[in-house]
C-alpha positions, 0 to 999 in steps of 0.5 A: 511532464509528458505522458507516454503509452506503453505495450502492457507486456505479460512478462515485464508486469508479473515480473514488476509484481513480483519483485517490487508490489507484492513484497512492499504491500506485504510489508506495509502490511506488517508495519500497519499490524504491528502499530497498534492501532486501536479498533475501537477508535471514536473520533469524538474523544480524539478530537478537541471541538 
């Protein structure tokens, strides 16, 4: 695998941000909020010693 540098352009990174980052984050969000995680997780009742 070769590395290569990149110009940091304005345009072509809020452009990024915008289409792809945020909406996925959003929805990652909304996947994590509507599975029901608990909490009051303990780990002591979860896990079988």
């Amino acid at each position: 695998m070769q590395f290569r540098q990149v110009r940091a352009e304005r345009i072509p990174i809020d452009r990024y941000m915008a289409e792809l980052w945020i909406p996925y984050h959003r929805e990652l969000g909304e996947i994590i909020n509507s599975e029901g995680l608990s909490a009051s997780f303990d780990r002591e009742d979860e896990i079988k010693w």
